[in-house]
C-alpha positions as CSV (number, residue, x, y, z in Angstrom):
1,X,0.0,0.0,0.0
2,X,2.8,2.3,0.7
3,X,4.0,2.1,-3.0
4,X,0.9,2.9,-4.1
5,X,0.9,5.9,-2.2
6,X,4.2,6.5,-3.1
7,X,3.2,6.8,-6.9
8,X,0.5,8.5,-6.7
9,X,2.2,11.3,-4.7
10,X,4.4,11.5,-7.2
11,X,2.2,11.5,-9.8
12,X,-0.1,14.6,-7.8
13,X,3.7,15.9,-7.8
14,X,3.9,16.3,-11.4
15,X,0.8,16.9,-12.0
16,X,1.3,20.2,-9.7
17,X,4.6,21.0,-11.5
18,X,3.3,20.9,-15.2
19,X,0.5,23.0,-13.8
20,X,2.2,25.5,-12.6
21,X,4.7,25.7,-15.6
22,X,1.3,25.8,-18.1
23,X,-0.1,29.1,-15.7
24,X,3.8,30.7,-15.9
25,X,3.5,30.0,-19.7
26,X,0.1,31.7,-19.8
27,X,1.1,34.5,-17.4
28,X,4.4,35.3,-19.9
29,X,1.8,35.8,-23.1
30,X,-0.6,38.0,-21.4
31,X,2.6,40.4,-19.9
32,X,4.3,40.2,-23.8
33,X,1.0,40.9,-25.8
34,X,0.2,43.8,-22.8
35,X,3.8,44.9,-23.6
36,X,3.0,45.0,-27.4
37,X,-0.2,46.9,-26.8
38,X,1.7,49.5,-25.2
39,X,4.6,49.9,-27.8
40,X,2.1,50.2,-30.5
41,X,0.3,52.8,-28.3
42,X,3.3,54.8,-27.6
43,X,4.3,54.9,-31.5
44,X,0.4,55.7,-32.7
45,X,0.7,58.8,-29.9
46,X,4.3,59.6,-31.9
47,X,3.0,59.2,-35.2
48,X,-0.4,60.8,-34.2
49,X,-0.5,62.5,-31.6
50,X,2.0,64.7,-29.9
51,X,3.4,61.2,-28.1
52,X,7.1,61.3,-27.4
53,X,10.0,59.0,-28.8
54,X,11.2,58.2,-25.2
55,X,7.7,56.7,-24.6
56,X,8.2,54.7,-27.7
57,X,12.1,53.7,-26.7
58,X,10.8,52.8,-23.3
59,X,7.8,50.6,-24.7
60,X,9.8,48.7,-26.9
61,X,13.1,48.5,-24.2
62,X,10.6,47.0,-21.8
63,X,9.2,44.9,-24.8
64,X,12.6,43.4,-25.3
65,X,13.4,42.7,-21.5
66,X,10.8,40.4,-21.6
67,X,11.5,38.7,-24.7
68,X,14.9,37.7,-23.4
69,X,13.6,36.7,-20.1
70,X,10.7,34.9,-21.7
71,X,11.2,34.1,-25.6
72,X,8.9,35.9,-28.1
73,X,6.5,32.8,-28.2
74,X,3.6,35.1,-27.4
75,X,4.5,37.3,-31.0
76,X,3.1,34.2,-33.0
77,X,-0.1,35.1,-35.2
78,X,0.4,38.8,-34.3
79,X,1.2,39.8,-37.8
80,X,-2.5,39.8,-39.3
């Protein structure tokens, strides 16, 4: 019975662990596309607006922080 046990602990263990790494995933998209919304609000304000090109330098600096922290795996089917 202890085996049993044993496994299935194990298995809950996993289970918790690939959980957890599928919400950090998750989490990592949501913060890049957010990040990409504000770029592309920071240049329309440039291009448009009287927006200034430190906001836009700042957007994207912030924007690239993340992508080497995270990968740019949240950038897929953004280009339509």
């Amino acid at each position: 019975m202890a085996g049993f046990l044993d496994r299935a602990k194990d298995q809950a263990q996993r289970g918790l662990e690939q959980g957890r790494k599928k919400v950090d995933e998750i989490q990592a998209q949501r913060t890049g596309s957010e990040l990409l919304r504000k770029l592309g609000t920071a240049y329309y304000e440039q291009q448009r607006r009287d927006g200034s090109p430190e906001a836009v330098q700042r957007a994207l600096t912030q924007l690239e922080r993340h992508i080497e922290e995270n990968g740019d795996g949240f950038l897929k089917g953004t280009a339509d």
